[in-house]
C-alpha positions in Angstrom: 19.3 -4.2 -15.4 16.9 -4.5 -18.3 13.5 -5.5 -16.9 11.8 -8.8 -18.9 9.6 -8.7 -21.7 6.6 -9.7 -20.4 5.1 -13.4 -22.0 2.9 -13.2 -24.6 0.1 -15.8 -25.3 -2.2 -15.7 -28.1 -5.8 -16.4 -27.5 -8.0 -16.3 -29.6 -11.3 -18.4 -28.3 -13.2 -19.0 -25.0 -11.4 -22.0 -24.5 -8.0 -20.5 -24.6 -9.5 -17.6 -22.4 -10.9 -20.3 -19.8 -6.8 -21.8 -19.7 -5.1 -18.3 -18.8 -7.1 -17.1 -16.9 -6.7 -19.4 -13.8 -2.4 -17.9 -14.3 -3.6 -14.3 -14.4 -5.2 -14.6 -11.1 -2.7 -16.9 -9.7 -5.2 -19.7 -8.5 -8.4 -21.3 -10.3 -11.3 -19.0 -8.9 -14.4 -19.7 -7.5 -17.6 -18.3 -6.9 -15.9 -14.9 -8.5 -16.0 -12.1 -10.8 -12.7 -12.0 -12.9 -12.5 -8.2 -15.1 -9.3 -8.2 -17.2 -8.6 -4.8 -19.3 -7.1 -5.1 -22.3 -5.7 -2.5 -24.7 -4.2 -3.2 -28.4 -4.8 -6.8 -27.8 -2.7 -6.9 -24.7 -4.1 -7.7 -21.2 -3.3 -4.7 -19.1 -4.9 -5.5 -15.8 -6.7 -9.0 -14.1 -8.8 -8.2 -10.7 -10.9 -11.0 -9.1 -13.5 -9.9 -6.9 -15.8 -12.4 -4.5 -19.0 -12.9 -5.7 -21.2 -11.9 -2.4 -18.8 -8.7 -2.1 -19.5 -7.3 -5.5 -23.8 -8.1 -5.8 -24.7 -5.1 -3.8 -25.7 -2.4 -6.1 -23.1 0.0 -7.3 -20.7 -2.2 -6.5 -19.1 -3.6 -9.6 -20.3 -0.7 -11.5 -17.2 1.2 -9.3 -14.7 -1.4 -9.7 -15.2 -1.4 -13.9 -15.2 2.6 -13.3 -11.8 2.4 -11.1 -10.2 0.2 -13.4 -10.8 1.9 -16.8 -10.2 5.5 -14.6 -6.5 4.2 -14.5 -7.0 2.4 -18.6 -9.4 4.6 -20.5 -10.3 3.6 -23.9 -9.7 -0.1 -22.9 -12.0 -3.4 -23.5 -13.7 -5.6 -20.9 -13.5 -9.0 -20.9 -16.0 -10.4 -17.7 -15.8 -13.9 -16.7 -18.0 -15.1 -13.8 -17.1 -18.4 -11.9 -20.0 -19.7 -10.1 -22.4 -22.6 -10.5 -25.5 -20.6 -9.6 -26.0 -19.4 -14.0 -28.8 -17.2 -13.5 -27.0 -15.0 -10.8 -23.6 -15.5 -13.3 -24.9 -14.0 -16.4 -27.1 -11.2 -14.0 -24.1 -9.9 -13.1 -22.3 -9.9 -16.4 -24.8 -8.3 -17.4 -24.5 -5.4 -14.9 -21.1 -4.6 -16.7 -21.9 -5.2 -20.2 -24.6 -2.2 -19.5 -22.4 -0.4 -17.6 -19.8 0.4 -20.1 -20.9 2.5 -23.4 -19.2 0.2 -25.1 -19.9 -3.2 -23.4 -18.0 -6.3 -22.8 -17.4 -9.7 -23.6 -18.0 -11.8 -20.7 -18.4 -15.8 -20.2 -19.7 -18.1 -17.1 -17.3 -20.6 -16.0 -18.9 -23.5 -14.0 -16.6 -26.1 -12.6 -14.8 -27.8 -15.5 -17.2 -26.3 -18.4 -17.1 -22.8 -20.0 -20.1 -20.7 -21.3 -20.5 -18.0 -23.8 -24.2 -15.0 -24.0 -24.8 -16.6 -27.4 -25.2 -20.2 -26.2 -21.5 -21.6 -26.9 -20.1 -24.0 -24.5 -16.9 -26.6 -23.7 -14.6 -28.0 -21.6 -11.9 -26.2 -19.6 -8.6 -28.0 -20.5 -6.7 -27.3 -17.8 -3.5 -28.8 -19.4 -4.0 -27.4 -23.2 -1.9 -25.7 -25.0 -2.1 -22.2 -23.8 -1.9 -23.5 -20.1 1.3 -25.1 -21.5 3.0 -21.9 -22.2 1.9 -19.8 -19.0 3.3 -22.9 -16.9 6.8 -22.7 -19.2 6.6 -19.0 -18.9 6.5 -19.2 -14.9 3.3 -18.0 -14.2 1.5 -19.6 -11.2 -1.9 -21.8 -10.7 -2.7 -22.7 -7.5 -5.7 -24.6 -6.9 -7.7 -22.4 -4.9 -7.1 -19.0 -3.2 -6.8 -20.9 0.2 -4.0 -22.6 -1.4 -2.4 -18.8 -2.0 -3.6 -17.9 1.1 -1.0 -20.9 3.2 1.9 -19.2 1.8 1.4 -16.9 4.4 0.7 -18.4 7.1 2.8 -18.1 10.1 5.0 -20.7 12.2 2.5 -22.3 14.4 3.0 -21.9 18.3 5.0 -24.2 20.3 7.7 -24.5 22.8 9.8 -25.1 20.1 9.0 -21.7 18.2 9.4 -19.8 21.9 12.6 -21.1 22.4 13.7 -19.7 19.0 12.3 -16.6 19.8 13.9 -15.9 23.2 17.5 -16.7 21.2 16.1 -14.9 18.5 15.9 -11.2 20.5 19.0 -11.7 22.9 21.1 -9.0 22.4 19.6 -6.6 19.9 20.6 -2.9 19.7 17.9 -1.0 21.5 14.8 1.0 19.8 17.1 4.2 19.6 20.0 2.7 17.8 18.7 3.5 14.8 21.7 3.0 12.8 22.5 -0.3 14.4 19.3 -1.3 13.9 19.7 -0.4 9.9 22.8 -1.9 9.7 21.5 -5.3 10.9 18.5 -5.2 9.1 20.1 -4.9 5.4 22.9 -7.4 6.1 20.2 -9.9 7.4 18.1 -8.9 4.0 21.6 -9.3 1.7 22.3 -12.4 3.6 18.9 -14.0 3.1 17.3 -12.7 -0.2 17.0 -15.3 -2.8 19.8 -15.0 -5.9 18.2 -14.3 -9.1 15.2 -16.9 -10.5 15.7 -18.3 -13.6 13.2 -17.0 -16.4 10.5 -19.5 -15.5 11.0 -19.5 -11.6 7.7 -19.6 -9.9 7.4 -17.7 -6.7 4.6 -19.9 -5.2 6.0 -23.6 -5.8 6.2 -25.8 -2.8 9.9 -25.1 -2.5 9.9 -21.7 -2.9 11.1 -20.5 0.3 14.8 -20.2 0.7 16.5 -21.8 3.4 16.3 -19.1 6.2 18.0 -19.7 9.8 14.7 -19.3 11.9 16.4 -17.2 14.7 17.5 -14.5 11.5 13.7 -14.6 10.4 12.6 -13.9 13.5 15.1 -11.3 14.0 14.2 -9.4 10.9 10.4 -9.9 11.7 11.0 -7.9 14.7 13.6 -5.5 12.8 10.9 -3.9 11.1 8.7 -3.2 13.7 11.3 -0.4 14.0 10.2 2.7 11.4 13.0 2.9 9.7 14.2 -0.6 9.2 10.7 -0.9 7.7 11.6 2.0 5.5 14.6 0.4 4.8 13.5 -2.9 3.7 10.6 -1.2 1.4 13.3 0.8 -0.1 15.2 -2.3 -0.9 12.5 -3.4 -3.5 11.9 -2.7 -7.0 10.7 -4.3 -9.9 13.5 -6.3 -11.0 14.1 -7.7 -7.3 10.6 -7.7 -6.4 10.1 -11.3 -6.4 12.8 -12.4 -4.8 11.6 -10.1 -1.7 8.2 -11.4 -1.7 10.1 -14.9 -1.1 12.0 -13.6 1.4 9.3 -11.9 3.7 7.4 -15.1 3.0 10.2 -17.2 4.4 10.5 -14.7 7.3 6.3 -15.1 7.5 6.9 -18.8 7.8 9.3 -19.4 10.3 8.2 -16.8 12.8 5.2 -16.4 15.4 1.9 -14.5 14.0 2.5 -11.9 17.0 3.9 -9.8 15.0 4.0 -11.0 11.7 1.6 -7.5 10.4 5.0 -5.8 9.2 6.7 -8.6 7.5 3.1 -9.1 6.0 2.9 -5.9 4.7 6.6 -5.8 3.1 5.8 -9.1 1.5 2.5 -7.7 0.3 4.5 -4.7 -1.2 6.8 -6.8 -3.0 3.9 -9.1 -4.2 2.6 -5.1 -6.0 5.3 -4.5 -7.3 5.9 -7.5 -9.1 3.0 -7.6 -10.6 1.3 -10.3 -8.4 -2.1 -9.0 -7.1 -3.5 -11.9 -5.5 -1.0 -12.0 -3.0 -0.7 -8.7 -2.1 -4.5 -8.9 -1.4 -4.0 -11.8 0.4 -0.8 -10.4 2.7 -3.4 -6.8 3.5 -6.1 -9.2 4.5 -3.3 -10.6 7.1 -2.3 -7.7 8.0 -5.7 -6.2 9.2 -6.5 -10.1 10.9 -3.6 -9.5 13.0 -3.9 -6.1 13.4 -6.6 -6.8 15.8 -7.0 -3.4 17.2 -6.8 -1.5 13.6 -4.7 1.0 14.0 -5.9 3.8 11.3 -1.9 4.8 10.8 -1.0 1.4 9.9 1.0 1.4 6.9 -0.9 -1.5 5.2 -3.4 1.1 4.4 -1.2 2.6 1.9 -0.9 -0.9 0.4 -4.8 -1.1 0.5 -4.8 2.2 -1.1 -2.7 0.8 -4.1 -5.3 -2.4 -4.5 -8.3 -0.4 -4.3 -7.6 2.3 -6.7 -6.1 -0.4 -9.1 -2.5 1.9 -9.5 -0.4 -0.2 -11.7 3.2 -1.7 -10.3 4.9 0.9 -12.9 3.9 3.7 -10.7 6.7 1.9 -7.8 9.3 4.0 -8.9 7.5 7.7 -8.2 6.8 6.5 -5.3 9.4 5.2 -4.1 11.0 8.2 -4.9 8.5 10.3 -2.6 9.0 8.0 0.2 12.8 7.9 -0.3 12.4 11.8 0.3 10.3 11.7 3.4 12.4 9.2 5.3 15.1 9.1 8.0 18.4 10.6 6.8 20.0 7.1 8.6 17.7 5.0 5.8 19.0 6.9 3.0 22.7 7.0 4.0 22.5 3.2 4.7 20.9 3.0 1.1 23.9 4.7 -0.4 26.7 2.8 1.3 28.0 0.3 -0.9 27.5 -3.2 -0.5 30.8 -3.6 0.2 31.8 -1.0 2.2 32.4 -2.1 6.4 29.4 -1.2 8.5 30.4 2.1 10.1 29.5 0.6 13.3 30.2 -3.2 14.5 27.2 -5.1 13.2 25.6 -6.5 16.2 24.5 -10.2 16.8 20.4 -9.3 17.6 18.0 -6.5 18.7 15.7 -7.0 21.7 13.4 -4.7 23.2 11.2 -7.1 24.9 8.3 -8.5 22.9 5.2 -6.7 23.6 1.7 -8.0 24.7 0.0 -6.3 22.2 2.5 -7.8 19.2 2.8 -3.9 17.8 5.4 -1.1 18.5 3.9 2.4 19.1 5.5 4.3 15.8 3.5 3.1 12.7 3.8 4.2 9.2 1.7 7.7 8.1 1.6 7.8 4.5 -1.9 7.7 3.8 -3.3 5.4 0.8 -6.2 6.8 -1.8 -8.5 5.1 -0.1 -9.9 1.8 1.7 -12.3 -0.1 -0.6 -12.8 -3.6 -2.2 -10.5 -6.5 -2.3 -8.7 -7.1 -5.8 
């Protein structure tokens, strides 16, 4: 399948550049610094970065140099969402002398937009350029808490435990391996979204699919399992990619937060690989809250590895390849079995090793990531 063109907007002043900006993050920032890199006119890469996090000196200076590592020869645009000004253009200009070559920048306060040489207007959240991102299907939530809910897990209740005790009965045990495959991709061909339209937004209020809780729940514990995990990674690329990071959500959503650190980190995968940074920020930063003991061979730190040393979505397909390689031979032969094809095993109706205290299995993801660094 031919993977789509990306949109193309044309700006060409501060007021345009204060519309799209807001749909390149994915939410209207605050209190932020928002570096976009942009080669031949194009925007190549958008990181937002808190404020408090990036003031400590040396900082920012290694996010601009991590980001241009990965563009060289690329321009800076710097755009700094606070109300405190002073602090706003002391930071800018941090970056603009940073760079040999500089960088436009501009200080966004609430509803009004300013330029270094004194320029200044509105933000029209509803002009034309805001138009066309919204028709093109690129998101604006209005905050990063409002990103951040997406991901939020079922809350606890009698209810929910009831689900969950259905849920488990009968699963193969943590040694069927191919069992546990088996169930694991039908429950991921059963559930995953069909294809969006062109202008499908991943983060609208409806944009979970209908998923039976007791299957959400059985896949969240699925992957706890190595290579189910494997197997639902595998599953993703970039023309797919979206409609993964609705399904984990859905699985996310319906299922207790014990546990929720693996279908948090698949989501946060498919949220790379799409394209859609702010999310997969947002699903590491779950990860590590519910990994409360942080384990150092948790695989969310590969995902961490990704956001830190800004490696672009088009890199998936390398490594996917490498990680294909390293696998279980189980994963890959359940990879390569038609979709069609019978199960060579009756499929079977759940998978229960009994929940654990702790919410975490003891076999955890190895592949190690870059490096642990700064939120993008």
């Amino acid at each position: 399948m031919a993977q789509a063109q990306p949109p193309r907007l044309r700006i060409t002043e501060p007021g345009e550049a204060a519309q799209i900006i807001p749909y390149l993050v994915g939410f209207t920032p605050e209190e932020s610094l928002v570096a976009t890199i942009f080669q031949n006119g194009r925007v190549q890469l958008t990181a937002r970065v808190d404020l408090a996090d990036i003031q400590p000196t040396g900082v920012v200076e290694g996010l601009l140099d991590r980001m241009l590592d990965r563009f060289p020869n690329s321009g800076v645009f710097a755009v700094a969402y606070t109300a405190d000004h002073q602090a706003g253009w002391n930071l800018l200009a941090r970056c603009d002398e940073w760079l040999s070559d500089g960088c436009q920048s501009m200080l966004v306060d609430a509803d009004h937009w300013h330029t270094p040489d004194g320029n200044t207007g509105p933000v029209d959240l509803y002009g034309t350029v805001a138009a066309q991102a919204t028709y093109y299907g690129l998101q604006r939530l209005g905050s990063r808490a409002d990103l951040a809910a997406r991901f939020d897990s079922a809350p606890d209740s009698d209810q929910l435990d009831r689900q969950v005790d259905t849920a488990i009965a009968g699963l193969p045990e943590p040694g069927q391996t191919d069992k546990i495959l088996t169930l694991t991709r039908t429950l991921i061909e059963r559930n995953l979204p069909p294809d969006a339209d062109a202008d499908a937004d991943a983060h609208r209020a409806d944009h979970s699919p209908a998923l039976d809780p007791r299957e959400a729940i059985q896949l969240a514990v699925l992957v706890q399992h190595p290579a189910a995990r494997d197997l639902a990674l595998l599953s993703i690329d970039r023309d797919n990619a979206t409609r993964h990071l609705q399904l984990w959500q859905a699985v996310i959503n319906a299922s207790p937060s014990q546990g929720a650190d693996m279908p948090l980190y698949l989501a946060g995968m498919a949220a790379w690989v799409s394209g859609d940074g702010a999310s997969a920020t947002i699903a590491a930063d779950r990860v590590r809250e519910a990994d409360t003991g942080q384990d150092p061979a948790h695989p969310v730190q590969f995902l961490e590895g990704l956001i830190d040393q800004v490696v672009s979505p088009s890199m998936w397909p390398p490594l996917r390849d490498t990680i294909l390689f390293s696998t279980d031979q189980a994963v890959r032969s359940e990879l390569d079995r038609p979709a069609d094809a019978p199960a060579p095993h009756p499929t079977p109706a759940g998978w229960p090793p009994t929940p654990k205290a702790s919410g975490r299995t003891p076999e955890h993801g190895t592949r190690k990531p870059p490096s642990p660094g700064i939120t993008i």
